[in-house]
C-alpha positions in Angstrom: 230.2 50.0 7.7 231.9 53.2 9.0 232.7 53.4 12.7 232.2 56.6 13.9 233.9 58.4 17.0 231.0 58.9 19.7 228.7 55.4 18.5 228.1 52.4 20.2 231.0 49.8 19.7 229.1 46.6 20.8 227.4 44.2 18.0 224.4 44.1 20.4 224.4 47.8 20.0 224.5 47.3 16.3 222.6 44.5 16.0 219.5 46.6 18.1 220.2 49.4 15.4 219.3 46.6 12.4 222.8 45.7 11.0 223.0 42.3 10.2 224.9 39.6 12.4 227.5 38.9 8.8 228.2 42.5 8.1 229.6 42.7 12.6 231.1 39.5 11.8 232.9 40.7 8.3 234.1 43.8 9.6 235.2 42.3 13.2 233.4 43.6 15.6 232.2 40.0 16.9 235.9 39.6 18.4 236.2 42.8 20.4 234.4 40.2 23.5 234.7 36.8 24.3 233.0 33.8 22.6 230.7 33.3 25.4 229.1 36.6 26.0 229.1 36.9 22.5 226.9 33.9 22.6 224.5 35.5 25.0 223.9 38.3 23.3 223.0 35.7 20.3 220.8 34.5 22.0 219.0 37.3 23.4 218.8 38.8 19.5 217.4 35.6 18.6 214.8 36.1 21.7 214.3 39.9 20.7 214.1 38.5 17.3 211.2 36.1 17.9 209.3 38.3 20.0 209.4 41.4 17.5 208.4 38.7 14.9 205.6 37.5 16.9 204.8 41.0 17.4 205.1 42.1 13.7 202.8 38.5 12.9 200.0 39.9 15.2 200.6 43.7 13.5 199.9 42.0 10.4 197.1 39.7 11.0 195.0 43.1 13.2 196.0 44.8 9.8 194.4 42.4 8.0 191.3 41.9 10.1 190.7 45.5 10.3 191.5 45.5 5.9 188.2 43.1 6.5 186.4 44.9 8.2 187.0 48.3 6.4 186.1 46.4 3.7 182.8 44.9 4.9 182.1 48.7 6.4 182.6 49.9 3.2 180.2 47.8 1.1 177.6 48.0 3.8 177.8 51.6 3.4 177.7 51.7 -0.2 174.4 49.3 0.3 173.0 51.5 2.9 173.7 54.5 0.7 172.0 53.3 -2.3 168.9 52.0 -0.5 168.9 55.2 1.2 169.1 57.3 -1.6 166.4 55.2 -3.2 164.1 55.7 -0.3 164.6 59.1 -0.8 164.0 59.5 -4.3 161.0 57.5 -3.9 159.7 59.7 -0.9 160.5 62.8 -3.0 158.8 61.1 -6.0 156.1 60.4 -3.5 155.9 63.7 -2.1 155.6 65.4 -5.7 153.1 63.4 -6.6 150.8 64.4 -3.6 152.0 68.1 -3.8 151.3 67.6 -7.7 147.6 66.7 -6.7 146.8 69.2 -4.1 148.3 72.0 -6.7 145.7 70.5 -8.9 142.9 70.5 -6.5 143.9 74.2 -5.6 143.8 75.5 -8.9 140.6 74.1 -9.5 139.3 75.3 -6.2 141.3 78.7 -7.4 139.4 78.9 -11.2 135.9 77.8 -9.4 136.3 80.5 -7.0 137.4 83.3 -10.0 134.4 82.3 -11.8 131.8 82.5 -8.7 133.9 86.4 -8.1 133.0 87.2 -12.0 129.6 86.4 -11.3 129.0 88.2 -8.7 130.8 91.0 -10.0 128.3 91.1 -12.6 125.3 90.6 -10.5 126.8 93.6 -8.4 126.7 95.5 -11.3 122.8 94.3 -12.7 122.0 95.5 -9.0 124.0 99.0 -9.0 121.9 99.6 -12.7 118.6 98.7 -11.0 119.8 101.1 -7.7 120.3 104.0 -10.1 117.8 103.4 -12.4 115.4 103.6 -8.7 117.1 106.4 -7.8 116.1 108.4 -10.8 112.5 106.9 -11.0 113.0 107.8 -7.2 114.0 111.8 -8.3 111.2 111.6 -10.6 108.4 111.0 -8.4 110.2 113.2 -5.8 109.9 116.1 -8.1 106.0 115.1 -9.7 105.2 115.0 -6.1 106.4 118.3 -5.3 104.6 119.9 -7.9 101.2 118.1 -7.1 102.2 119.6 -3.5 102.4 123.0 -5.6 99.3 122.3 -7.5 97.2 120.9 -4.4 98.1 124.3 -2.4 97.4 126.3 -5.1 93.9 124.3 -5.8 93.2 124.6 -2.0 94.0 128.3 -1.8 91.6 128.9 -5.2 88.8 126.5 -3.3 89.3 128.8 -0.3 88.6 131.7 -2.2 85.8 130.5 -4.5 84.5 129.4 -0.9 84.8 132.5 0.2 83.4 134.4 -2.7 80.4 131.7 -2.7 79.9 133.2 1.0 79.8 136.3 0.0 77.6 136.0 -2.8 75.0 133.7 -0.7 75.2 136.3 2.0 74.3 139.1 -1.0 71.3 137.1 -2.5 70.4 136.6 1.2 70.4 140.7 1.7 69.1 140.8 -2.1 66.1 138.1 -1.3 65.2 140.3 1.8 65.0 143.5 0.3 62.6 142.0 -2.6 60.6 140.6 -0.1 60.4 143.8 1.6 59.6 145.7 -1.4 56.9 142.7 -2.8 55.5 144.0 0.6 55.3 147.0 0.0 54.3 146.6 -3.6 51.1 144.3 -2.2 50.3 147.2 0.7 50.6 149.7 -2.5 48.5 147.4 -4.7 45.6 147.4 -2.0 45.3 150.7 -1.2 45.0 151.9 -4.9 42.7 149.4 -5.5 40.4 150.1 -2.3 40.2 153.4 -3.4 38.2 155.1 -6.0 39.7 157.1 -8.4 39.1 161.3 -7.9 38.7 161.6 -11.3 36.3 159.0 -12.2 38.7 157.0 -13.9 38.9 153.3 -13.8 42.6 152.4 -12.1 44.1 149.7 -14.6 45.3 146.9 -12.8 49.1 146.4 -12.8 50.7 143.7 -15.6 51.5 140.8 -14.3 54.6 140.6 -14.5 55.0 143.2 -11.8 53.5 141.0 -9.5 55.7 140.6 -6.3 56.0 136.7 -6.9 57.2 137.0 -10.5 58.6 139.9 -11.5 62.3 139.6 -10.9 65.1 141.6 -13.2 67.8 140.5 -15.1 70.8 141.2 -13.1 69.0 139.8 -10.1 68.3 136.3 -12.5 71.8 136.7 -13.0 73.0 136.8 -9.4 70.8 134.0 -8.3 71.6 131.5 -11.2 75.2 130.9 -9.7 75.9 128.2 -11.7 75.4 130.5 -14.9 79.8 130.6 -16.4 78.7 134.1 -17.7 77.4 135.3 -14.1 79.4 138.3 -12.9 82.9 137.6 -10.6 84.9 139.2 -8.4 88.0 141.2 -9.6 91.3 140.9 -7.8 90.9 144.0 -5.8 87.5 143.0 -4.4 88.5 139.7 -3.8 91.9 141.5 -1.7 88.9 143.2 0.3 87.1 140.0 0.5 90.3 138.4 2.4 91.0 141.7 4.8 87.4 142.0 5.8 87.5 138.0 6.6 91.1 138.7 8.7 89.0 141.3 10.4 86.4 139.3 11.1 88.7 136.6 12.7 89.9 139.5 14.9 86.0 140.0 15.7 85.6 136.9 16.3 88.3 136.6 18.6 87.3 139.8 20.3 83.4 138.5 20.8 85.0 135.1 22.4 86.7 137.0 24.9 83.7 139.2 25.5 81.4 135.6 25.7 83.8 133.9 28.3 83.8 137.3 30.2 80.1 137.4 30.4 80.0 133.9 31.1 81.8 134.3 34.3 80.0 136.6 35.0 76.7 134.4 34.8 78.7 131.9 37.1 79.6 134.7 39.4 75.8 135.7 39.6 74.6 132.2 40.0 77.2 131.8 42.9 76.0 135.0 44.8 72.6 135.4 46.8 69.7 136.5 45.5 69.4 140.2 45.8 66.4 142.8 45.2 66.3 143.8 41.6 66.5 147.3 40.7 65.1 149.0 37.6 67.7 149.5 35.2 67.4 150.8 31.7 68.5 147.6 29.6 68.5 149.4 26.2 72.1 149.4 25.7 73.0 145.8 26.9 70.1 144.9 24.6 71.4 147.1 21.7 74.7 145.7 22.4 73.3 142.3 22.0 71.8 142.8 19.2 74.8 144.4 16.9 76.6 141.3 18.1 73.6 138.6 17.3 73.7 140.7 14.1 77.5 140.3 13.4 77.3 137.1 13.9 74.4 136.2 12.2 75.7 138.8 8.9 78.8 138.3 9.0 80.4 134.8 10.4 77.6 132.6 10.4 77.4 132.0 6.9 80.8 131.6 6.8 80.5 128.8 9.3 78.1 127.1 7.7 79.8 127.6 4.5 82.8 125.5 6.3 85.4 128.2 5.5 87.5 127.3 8.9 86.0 124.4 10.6 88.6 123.8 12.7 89.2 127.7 13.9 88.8 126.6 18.2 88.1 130.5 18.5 84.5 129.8 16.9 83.3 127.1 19.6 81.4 129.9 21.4 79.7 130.9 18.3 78.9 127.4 17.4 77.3 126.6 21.3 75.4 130.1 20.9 74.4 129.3 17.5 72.7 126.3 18.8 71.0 127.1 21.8 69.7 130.4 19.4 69.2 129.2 15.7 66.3 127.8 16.2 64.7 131.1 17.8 66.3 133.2 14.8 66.2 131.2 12.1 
């Protein structure tokens, strides 16, 4: 033990710095004090002593006791660790399983539903084969209807001119008809008076053959005309029948014309009707009744066979005609 300059001399000093009571007592430091104090410092080490061993004995058992219990801690989490961990692997097994079956389930549900689309897909396209094969039967009939359209107006406009030119020839077998009648009357007035008088020259007056007798004798061309249902009977040419169609336009205008001139004479019958009674005065009526009588003849000539041929039934302009026809066709026809 080395003393150094500046450090506590005392044993007690020493002894509270750890050196042992034998070393202070080998290298004489004990007798620096008396016996008696010395003593009391003894003493007090040996106190100091049993308190820091009492002390160090609790240190060691707490050290112990908490050794325990890190111990126990540590086993019971080594336990809770493992039966957590096998909680979790069985919850993730768990879990995998169910997600395992709903991935199933949704496949399934996925394939069903891919099948159903292919289906449909092709029924989509059966129906988009039927839609244009419609369509086309659609075009089709679209365009056969359009040229019966075609073929219907040009049938009507053909019937409206064989219509027409069966008018015109009734109304010439009409004019024809008449002027054999006439001349079958003459013919008969020419037949009596030869044969009510004698002959100058003493000669017997043959009598005529009989096939110029008014009621038979009738030509060839006029057999011809009459027998309208004849194929080799003569037609109209193009030109005529151009002339046939202006002198019908013509008529319309007529016809038009003679309505005015009817609703203008009918007011003025309503006008007469309305005013008094007044003394009549001689008047020459030749004109008004040559006047009606070129239009009773127009009309009868010229539009009347038309109307009753039904060329243009629905023309409003021959109402008039139609009213006079009535109230007169009985006193002309």
């Amino acid at each position: 033990l080395l003393l150094v300059p500046g450090q506590p001399q005392s044993p007690l000093a020493w002894m509270e710095k750890g050196t042992p009571f034998l070393c202070l007592r080998d290298h004489g430091l004990l007798n620096q004090r008396p016996l008696t104090a010395w003593r009391e410092a003894w003493v007090e080490l040996e106190l100091v002593e049993d308190v820091w061993r009492g002390e160090a004995q609790d240190l060691l058992t707490q050290i112990a006791q908490l050794q325990e219990e890190n111990k126990q801690l540590m086993t019971n989490l080594s336990h809770k660790d493992v039966n957590f961990l096998e909680e979790e692997f069985q919850k993730h097994e768990g879990m995998s399983e169910r997600e395992r079956q709903v991935m199933k389930k949704l496949k399934e549900v996925v394939d069903k539903q891919r099948d159903e689309i292919r289906a449909k897909d092709r029924e989509l396209g059966l129906k988009n084969e039927d839609v244009e094969a419609l369509q086309q039967q659609q075009n089709r009939l679209m365009k056969i209807n359009h040229d019966l359209r075609h073929r219907i107006t040009v049938v009507e406009a053909q019937g409206k001119a064989l219509i027409e030119q069966k008018v015109e020839l009734e109304a010439y077998l009409q004019t024809k008809e008449q002027e054999m009648g006439a001349l079958r009357t003459e013919l008969g007035k020419l037949r009596e008076k030869v044969q009510g008088e004698p002959s100058q020259n003493g000669e017997d007056i043959q009598p005529l053959p009989p096939e110029w007798d008014g009621e038979e004798y009738i030509s060839e061309s006029e057999k011809m005309a009459m027998d309208l249902k004849d194929p080799n009977r003569p037609r109209f040419t193009l030109q005529e029948l151009r002339d046939v169609l202006h002198e019908r336009n013509e008529l319309k205008s007529k016809v038009f014309l003679l309505q005015e001139e009817l609703l203008y004479y009918k007011s003025d019958e309503a006008d007469e009707e309305t005013r008094p009674p007044q003394p009549t005065t001689l008047i020459n009526p030749k004109p008004s009744t040559q006047q009606e009588s070129g239009i009773k003849r127009l009309i009868f000539t010229a539009i009347m066979p038309m109307v009753a041929a039904g060329l243009i039934p629905d023309d409003p302009t021959l109402q008039p005609i139609r009213r006079l026809m009535s109230l007169v066709g009985t006193s002309v026809f």
